[in-house]
N, CA, C and O atoms as a MOPAC input file, in Angstrom:
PM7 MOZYME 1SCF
protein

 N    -23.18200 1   -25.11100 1   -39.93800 1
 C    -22.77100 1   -24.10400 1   -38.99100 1
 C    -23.70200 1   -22.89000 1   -38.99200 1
 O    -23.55600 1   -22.03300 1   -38.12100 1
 N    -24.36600 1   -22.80900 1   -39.64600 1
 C    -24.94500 1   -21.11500 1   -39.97400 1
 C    -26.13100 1   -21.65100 1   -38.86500 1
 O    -26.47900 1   -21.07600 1   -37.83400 1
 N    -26.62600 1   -22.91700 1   -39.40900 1
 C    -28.03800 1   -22.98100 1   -38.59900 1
 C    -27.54100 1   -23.07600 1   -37.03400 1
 O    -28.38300 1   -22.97400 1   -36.14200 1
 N    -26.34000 1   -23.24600 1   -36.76800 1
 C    -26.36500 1   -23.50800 1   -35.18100 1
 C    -26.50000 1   -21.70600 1   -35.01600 1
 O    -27.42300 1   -21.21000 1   -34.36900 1
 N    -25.49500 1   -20.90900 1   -35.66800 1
 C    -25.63700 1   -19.06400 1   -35.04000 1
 C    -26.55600 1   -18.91900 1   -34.97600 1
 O    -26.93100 1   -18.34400 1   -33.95400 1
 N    -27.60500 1   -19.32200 1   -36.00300 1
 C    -28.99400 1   -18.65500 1   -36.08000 1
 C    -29.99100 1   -18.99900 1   -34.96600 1
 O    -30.94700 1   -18.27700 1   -34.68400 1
 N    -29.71400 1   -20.10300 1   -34.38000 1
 C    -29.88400 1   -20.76100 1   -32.98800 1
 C    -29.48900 1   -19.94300 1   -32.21300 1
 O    -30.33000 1   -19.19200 1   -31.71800 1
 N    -28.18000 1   -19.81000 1   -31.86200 1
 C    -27.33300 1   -18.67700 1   -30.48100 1
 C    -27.70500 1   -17.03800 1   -30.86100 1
 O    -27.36500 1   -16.14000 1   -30.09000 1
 N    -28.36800 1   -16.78500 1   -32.01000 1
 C    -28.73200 1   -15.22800 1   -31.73900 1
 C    -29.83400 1   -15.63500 1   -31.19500 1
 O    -30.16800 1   -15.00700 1   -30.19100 1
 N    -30.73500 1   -16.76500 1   -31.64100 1
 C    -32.00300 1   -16.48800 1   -30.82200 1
 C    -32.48900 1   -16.16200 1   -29.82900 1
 O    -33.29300 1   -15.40700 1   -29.28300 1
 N    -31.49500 1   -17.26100 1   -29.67000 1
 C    -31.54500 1   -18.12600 1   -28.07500 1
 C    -31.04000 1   -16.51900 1   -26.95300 1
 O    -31.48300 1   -16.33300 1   -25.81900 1
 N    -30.16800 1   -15.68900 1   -27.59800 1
 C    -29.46900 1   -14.64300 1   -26.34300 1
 C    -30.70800 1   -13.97900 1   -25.98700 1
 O    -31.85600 1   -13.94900 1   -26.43000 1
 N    -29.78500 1   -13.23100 1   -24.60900 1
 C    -31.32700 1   -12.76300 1   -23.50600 1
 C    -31.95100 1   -11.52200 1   -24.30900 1
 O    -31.79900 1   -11.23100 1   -25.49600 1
 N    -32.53000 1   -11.02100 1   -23.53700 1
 C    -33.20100 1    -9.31200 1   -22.98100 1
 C    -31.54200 1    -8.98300 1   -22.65400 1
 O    -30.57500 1    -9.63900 1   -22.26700 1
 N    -31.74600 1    -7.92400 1   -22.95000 1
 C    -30.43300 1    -6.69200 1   -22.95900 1
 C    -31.22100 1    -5.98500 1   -21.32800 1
 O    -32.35900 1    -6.02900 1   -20.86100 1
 N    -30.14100 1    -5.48000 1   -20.95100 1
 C    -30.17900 1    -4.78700 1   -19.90700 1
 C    -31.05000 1    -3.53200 1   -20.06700 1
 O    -31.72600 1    -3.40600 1   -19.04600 1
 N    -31.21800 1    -2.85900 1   -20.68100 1
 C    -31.99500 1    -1.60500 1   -21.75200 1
 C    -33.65700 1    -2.15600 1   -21.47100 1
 O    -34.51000 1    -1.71100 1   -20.70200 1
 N    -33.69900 1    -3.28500 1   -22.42300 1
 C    -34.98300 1    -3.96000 1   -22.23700 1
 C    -35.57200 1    -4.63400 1   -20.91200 1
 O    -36.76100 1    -4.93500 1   -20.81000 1
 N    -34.76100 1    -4.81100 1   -20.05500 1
 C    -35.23300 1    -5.10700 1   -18.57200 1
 C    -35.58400 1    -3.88500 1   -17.90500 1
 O    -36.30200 1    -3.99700 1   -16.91100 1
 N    -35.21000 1    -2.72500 1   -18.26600 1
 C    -34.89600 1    -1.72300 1   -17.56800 1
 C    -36.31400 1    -1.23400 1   -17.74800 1
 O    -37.18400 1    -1.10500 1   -16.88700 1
 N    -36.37900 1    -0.92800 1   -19.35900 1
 C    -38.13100 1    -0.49300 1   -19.71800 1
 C    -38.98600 1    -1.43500 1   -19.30300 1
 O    -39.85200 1    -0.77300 1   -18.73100 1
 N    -39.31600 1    -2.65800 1   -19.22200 1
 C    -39.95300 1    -3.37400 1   -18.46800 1
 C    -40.54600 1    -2.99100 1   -17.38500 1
 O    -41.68900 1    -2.53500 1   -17.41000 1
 N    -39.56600 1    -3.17800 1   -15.85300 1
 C    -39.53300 1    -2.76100 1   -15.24000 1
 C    -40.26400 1    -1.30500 1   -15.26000 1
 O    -41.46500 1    -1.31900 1   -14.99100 1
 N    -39.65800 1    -0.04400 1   -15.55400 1
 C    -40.62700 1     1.18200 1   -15.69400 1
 C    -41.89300 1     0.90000 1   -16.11200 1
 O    -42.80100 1     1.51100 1   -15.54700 1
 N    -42.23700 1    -0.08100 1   -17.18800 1
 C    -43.65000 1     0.08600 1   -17.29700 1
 C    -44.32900 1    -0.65900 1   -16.03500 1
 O    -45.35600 1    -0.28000 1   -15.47200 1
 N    -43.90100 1    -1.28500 1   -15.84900 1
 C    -44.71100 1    -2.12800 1   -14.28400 1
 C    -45.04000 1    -1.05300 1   -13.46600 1
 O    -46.07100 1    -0.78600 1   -12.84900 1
 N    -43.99500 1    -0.49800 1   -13.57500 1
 C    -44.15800 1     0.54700 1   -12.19100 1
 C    -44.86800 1     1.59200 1   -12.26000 1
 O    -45.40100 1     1.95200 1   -11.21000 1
 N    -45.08600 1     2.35700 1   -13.43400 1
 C    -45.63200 1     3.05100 1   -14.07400 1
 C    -47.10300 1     2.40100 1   -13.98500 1
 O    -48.05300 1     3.02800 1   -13.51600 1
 N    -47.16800 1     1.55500 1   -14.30200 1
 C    -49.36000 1     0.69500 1   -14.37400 1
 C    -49.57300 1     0.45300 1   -12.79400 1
 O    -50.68200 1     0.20500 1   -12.32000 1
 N    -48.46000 1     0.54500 1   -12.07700 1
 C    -48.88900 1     0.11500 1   -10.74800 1
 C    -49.24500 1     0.60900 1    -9.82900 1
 O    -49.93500 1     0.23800 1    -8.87900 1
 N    -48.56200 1     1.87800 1   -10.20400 1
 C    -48.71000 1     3.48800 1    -9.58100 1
 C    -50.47300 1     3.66200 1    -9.60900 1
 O    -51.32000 1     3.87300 1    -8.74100 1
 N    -50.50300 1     3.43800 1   -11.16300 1
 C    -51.63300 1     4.64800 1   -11.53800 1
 C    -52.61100 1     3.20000 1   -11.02200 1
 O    -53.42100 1     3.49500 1   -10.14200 1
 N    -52.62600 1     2.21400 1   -11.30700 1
 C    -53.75400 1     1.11900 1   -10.43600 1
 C    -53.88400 1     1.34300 1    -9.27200 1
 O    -55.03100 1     1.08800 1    -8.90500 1
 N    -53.08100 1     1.80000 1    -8.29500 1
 C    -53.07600 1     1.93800 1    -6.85100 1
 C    -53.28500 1     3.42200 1    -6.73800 1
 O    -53.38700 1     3.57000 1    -5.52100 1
 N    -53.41300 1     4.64400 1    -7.30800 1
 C    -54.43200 1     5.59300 1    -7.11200 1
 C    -55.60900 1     5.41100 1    -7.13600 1
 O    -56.37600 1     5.98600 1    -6.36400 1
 N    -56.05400 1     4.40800 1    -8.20800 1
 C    -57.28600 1     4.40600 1    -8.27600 1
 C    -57.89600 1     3.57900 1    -7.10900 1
 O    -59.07200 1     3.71500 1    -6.77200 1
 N    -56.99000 1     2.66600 1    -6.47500 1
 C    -57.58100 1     1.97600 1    -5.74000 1
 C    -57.81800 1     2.90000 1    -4.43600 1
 O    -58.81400 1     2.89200 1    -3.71400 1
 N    -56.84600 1     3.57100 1    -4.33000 1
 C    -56.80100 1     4.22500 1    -3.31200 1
 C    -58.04100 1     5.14100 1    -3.25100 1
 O    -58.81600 1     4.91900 1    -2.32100 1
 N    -58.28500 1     5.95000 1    -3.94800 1
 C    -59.65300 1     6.76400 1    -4.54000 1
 C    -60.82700 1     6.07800 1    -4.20000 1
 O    -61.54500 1     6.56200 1    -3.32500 1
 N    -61.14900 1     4.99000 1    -4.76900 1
 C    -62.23400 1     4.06300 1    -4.64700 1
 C    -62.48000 1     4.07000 1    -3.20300 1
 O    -63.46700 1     4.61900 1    -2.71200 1
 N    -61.66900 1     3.51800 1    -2.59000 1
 C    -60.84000 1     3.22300 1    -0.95700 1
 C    -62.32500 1     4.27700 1     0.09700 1
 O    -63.32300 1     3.86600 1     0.68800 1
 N    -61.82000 1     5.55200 1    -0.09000 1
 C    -61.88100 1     6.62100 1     0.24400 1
 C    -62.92700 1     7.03000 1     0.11000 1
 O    -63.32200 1     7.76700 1     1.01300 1
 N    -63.71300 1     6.80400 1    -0.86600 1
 C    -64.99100 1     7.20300 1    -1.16100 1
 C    -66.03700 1     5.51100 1    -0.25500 1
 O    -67.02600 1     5.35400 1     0.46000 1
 N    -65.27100 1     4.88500 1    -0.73400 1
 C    -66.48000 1     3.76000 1     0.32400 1
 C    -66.23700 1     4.45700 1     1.40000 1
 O    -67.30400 1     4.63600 1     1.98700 1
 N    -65.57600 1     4.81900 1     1.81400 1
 C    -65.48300 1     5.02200 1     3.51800 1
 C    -66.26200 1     6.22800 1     3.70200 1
 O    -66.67300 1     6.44000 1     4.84300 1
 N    -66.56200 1     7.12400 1     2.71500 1
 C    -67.24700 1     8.17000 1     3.36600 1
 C    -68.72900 1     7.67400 1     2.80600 1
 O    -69.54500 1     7.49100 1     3.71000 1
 N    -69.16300 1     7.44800 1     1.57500 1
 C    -70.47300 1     6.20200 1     1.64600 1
 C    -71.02100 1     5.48200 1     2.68900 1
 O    -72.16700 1     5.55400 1     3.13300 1
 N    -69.91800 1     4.64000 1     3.11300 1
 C    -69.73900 1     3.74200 1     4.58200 1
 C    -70.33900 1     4.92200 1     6.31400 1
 O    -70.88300 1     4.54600 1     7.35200 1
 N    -70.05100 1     5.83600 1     6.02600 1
 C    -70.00100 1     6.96300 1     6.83500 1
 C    -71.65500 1     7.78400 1     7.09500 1
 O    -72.23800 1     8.01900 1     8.15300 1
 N    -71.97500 1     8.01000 1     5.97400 1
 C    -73.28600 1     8.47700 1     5.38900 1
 C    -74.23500 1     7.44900 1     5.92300 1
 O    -75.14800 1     7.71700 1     6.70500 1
 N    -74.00700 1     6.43400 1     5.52500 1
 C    -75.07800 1     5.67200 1     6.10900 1
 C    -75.33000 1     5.04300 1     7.50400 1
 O    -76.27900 1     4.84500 1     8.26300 1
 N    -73.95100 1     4.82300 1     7.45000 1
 C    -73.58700 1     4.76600 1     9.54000 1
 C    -74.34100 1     6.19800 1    10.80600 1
 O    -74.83200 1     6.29100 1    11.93100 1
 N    -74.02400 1     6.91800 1     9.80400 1
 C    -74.99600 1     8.19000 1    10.44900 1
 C    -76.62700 1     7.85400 1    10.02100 1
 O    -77.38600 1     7.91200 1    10.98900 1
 N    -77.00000 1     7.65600 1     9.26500 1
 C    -78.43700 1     7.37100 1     9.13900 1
 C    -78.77800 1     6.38000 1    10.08100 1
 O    -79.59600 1     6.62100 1    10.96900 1
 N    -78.30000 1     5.43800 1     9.98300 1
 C    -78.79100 1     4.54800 1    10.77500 1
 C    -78.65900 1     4.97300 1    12.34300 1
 O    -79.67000 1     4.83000 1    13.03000 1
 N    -77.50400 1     5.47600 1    12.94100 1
 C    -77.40500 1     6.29000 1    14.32000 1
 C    -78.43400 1     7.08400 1    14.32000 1
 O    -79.06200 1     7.00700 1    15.37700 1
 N    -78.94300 1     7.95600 1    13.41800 1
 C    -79.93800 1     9.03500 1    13.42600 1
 C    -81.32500 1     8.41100 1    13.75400 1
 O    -82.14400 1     9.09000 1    14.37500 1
 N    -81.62100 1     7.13800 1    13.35800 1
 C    -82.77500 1     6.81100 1    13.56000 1
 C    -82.82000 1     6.03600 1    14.80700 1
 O    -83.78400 1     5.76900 1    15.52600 1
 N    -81.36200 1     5.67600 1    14.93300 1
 C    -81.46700 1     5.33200 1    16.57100 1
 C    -82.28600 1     6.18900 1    17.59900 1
 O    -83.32500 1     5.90800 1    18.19500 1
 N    -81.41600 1     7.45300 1    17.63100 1
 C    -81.59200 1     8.67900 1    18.41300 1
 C    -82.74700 1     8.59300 1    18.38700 1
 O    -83.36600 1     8.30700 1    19.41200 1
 N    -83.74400 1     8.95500 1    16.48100 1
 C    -84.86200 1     9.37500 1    16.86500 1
 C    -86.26900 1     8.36300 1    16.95000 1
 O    -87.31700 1     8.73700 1    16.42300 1
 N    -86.17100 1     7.12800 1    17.62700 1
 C    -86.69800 1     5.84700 1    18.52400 1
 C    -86.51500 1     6.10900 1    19.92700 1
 O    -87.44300 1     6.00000 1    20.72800 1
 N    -85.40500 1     6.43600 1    20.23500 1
 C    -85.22400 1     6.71800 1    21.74600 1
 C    -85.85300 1     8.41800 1    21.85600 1
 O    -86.13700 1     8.79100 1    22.99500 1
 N    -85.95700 1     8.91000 1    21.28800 1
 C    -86.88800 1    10.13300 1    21.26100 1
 C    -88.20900 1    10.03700 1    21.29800 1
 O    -88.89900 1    10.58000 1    22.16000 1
 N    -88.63300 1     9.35600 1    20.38700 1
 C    -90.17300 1     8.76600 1    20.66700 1
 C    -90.85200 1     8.35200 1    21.99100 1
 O    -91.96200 1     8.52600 1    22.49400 1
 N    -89.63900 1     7.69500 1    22.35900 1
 C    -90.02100 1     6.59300 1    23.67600 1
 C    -90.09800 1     7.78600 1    25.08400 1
 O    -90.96800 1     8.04500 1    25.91500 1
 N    -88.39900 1     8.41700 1    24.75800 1
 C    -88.01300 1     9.33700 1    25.96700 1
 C    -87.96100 1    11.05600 1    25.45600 1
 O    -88.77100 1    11.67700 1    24.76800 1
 N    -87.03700 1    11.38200 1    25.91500 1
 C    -86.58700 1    12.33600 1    24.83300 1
 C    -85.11400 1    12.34500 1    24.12600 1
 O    -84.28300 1    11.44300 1    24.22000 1
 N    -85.00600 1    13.29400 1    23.55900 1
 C    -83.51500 1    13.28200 1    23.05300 1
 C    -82.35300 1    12.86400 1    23.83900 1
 O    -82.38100 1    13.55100 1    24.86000 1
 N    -81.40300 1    12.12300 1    23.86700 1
 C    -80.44000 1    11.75000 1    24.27600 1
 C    -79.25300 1    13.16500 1    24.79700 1
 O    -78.78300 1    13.94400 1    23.96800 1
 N    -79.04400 1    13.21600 1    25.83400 1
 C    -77.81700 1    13.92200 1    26.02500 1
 C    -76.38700 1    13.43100 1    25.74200 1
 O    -75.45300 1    14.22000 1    25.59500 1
 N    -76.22100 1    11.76500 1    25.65400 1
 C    -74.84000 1    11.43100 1    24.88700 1
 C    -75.70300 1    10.41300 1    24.21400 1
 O    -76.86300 1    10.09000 1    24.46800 1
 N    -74.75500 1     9.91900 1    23.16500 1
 C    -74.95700 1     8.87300 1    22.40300 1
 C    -74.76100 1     7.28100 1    23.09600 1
 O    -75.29600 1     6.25600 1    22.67500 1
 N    -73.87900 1     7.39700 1    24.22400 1
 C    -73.98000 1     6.12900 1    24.80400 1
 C    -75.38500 1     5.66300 1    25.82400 1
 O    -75.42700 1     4.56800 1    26.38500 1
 N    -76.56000 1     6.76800 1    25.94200 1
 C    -77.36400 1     6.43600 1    26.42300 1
 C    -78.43300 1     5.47200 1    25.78700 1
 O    -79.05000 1     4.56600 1    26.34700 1
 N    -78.52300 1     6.03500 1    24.02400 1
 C    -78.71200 1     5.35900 1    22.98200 1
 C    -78.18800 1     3.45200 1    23.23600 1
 O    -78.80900 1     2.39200 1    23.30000 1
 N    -77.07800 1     3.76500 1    23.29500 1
 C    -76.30500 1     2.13600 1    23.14400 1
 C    -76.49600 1     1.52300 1    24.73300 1
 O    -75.77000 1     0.53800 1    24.87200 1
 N    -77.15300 1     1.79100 1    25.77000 1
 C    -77.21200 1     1.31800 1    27.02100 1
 C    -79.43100 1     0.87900 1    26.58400 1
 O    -80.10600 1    -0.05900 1    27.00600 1
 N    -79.69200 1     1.61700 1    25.98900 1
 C    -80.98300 1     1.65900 1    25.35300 1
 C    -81.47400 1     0.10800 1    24.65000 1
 O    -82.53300 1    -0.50800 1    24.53000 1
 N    -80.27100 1    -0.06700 1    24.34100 1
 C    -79.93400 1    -1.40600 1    23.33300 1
 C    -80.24600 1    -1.20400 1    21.79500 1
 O    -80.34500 1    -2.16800 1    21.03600 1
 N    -80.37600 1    -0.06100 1    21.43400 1
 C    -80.87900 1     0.46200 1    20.13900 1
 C    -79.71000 1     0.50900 1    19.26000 1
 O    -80.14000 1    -0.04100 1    18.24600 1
 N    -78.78000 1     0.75500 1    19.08400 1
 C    -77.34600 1     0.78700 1    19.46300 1
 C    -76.45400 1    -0.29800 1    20.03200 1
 O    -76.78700 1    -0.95900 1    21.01600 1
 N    -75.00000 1    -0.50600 1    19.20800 1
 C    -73.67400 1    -1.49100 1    19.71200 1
 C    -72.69300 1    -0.38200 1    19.54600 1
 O    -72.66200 1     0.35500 1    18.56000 1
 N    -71.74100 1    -0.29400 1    20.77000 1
 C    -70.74300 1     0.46700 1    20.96500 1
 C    -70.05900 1     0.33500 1    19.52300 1
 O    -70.25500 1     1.48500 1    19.13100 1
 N    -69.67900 1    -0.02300 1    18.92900 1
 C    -68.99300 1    -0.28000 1    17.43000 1
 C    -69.73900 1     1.02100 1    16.82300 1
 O    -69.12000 1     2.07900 1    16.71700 1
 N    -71.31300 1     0.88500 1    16.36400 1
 C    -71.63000 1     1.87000 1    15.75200 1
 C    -71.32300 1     3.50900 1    16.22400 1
 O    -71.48300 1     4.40600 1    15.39700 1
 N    -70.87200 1     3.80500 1    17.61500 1
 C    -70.45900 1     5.23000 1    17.64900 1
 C    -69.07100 1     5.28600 1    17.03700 1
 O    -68.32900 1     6.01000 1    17.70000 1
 N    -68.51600 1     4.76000 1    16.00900 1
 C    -66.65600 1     5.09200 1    15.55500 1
 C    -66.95100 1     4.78900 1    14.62000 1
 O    -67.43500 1     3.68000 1    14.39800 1
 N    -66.70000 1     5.94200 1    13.49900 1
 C    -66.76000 1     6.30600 1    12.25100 1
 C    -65.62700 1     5.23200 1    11.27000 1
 O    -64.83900 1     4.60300 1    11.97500 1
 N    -65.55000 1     5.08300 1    10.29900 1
 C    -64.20000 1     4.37100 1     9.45900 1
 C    -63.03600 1     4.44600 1     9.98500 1
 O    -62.22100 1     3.54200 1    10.17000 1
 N    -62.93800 1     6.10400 1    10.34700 1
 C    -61.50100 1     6.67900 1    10.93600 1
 C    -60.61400 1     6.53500 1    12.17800 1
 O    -59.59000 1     7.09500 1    12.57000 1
 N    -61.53400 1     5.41300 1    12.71400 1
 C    -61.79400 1     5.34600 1    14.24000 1
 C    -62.13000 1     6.36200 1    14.97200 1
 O    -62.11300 1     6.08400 1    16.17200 1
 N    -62.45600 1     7.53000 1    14.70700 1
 C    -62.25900 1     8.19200 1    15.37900 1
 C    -64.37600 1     8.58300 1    16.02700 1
 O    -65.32200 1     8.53700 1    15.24100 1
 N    -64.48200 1     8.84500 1    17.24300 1
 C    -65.65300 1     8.78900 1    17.52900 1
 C    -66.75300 1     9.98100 1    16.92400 1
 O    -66.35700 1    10.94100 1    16.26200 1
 N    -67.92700 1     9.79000 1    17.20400 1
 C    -69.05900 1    10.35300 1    16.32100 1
 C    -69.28100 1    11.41800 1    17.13600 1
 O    -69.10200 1    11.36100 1    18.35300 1
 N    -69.87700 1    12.94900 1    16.22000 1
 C    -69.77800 1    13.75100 1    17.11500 1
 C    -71.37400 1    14.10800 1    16.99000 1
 O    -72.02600 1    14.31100 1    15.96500 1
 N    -71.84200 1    14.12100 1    18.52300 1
 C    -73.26300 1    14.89600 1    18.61800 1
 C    -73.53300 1    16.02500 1    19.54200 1
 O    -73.02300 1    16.32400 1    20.62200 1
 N    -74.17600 1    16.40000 1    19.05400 1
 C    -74.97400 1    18.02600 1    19.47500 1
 C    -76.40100 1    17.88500 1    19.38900 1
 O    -76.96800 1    17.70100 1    18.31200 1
 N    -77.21300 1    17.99400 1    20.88800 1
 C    -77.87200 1    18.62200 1    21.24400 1
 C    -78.61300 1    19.69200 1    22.21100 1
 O    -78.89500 1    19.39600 1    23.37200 1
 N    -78.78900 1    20.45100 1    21.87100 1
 C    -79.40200 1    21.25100 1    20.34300 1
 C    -78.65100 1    21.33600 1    19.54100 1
 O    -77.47300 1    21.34300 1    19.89700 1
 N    -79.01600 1    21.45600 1    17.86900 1
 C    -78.72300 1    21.86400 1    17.31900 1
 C    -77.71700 1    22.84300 1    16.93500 1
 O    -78.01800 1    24.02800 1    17.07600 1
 N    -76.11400 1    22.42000 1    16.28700 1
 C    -75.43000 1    24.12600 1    16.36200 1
 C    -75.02200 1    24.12400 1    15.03800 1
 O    -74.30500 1    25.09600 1    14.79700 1
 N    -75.25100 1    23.24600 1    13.89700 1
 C    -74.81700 1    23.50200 1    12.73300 1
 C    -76.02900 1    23.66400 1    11.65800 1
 O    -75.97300 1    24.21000 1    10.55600 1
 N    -77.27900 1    22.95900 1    12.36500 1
 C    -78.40700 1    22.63400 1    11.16900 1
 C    -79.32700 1    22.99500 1    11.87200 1
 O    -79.45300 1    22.15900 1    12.76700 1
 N    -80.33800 1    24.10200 1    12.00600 1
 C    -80.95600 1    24.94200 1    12.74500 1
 C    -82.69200 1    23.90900 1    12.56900 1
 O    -83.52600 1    23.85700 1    13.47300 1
 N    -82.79200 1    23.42500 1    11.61500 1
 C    -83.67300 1    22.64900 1    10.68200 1
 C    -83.73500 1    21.51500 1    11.51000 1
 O    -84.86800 1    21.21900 1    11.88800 1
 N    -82.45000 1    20.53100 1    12.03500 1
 C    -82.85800 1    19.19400 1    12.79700 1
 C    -82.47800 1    19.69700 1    14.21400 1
 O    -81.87200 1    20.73100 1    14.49300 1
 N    -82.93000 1    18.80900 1    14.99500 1
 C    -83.10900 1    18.60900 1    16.62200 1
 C    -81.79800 1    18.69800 1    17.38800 1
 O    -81.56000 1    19.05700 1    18.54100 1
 N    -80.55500 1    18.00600 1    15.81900 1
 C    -79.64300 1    17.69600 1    16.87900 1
 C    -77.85000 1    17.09500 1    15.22400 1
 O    -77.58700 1    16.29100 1    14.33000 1
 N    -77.49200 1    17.87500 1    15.71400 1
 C    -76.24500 1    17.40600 1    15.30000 1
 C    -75.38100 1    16.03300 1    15.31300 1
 O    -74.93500 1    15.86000 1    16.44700 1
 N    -75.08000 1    15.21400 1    14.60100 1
 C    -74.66700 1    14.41700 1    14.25300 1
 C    -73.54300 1    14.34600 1    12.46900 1
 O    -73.72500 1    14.58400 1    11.27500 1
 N    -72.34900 1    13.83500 1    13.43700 1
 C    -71.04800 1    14.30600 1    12.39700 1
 C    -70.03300 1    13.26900 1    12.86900 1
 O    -69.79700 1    12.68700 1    13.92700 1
 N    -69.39500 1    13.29200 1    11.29600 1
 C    -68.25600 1    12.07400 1    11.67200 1
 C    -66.68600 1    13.13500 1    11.43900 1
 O    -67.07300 1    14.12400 1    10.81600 1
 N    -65.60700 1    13.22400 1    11.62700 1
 C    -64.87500 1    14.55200 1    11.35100 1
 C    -64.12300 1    14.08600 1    10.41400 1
 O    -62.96600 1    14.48500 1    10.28500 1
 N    -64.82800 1    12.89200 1     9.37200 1
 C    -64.39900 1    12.80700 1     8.12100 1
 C    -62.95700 1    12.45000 1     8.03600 1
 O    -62.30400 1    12.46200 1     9.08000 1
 N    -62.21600 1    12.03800 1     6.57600 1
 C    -61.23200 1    11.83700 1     6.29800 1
 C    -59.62700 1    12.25500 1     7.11100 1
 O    -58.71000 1    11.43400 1     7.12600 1
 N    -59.49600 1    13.68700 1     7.77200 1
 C    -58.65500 1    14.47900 1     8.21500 1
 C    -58.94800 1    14.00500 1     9.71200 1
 O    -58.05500 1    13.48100 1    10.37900 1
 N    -59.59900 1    14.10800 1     9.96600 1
 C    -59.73400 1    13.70300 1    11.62000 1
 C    -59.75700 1    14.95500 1    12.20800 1
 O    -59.08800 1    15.18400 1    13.21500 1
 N    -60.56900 1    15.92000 1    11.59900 1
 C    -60.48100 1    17.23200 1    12.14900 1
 C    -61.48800 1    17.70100 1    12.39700 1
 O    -62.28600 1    17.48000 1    11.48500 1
 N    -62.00100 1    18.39800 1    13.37900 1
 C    -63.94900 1    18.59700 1    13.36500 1
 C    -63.73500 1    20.21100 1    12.75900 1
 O    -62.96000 1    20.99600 1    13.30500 1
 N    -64.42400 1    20.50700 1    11.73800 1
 C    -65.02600 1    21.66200 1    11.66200 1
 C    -63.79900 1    22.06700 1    10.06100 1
 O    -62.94600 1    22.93600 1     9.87700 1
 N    -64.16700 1    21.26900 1     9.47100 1
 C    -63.25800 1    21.23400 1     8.25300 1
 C    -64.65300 1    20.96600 1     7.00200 1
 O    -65.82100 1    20.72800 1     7.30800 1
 N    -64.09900 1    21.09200 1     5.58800 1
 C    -65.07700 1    20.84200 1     4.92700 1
 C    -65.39000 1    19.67000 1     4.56700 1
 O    -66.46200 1    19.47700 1     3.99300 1
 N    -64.43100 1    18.54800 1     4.85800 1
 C    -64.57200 1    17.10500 1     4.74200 1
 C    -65.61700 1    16.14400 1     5.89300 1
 O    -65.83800 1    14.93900 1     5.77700 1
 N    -66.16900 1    17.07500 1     7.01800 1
 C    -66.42500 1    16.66000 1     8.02800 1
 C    -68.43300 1    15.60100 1     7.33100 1
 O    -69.22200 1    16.05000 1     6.49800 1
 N    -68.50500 1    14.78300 1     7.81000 1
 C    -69.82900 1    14.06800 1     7.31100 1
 C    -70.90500 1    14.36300 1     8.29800 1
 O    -71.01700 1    13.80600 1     9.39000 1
 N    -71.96500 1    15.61900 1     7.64900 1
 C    -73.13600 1    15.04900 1     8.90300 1
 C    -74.08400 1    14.50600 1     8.05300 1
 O    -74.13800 1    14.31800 1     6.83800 1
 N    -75.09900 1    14.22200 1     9.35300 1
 C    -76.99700 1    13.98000 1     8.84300 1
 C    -77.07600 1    15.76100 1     8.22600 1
 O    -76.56200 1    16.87100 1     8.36700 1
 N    -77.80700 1    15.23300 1     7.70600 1
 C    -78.91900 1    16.76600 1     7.05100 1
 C    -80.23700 1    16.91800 1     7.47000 1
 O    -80.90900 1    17.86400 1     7.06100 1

């Protein structure tokens, strides 16, 4: 008889207590994994952003060579230098240009994405330099 109890304590579950902490720790590692992912996330996209403008920038300045500066950016993409896709930033939201120059006295022409917030003229906003 003893060896069968020693069997039935084994054998009984997780206590309600111990499911409970379980649970919290999951949730707790899952949290903090999904900030980070989220973080990561966020930074490709403005990486992603940076270089989407470089490459637009050298669009522009090919069709400058040829003509002169572009008054919109879709003249660029009618140019064939350019695919409508490349004027919309990560955010969807569209690319902003200026010419002349009104933020960088140094280049020809403004080019900006309004960054994370979707707001133009914030400190998150991405231009060329």
């Amino acid at each position: 008889m003893t060896v069968r109890k020693e069997w039935l304590a084994a054998q009984r579950g997780m206590t309600m207590i111990e499911i409970m902490v379980v649970i919290a720790i999951i949730g707790i590692l899952s949290s903090a994994i999904s900030v980070g992912v989220l973080n990561m996330m966020q930074k490709a996209k403005v990486d992603a952003t940076s270089a989407q403008l470089r490459t637009v920038g050298n669009a522009i300045d090919l069709y400058a060579a040829e003509k002169d500066f572009p008054t919109d950016l879709r003249e660029v993409v009618e140019s064939r230098l350019l695919k409508e896709k490349q004027l919309v930033d990560p955010w969807q939201q569209d690319l902003i240009y200026n010419q002349p120059a009104q933020r960088n006295s140094d280049n020809a022409y403004d080019l900006c994405s309004k960054g994370p917030d979707k707001t133009e003229g914030n400190d998150d906003d991405i231009c060329n330099d």
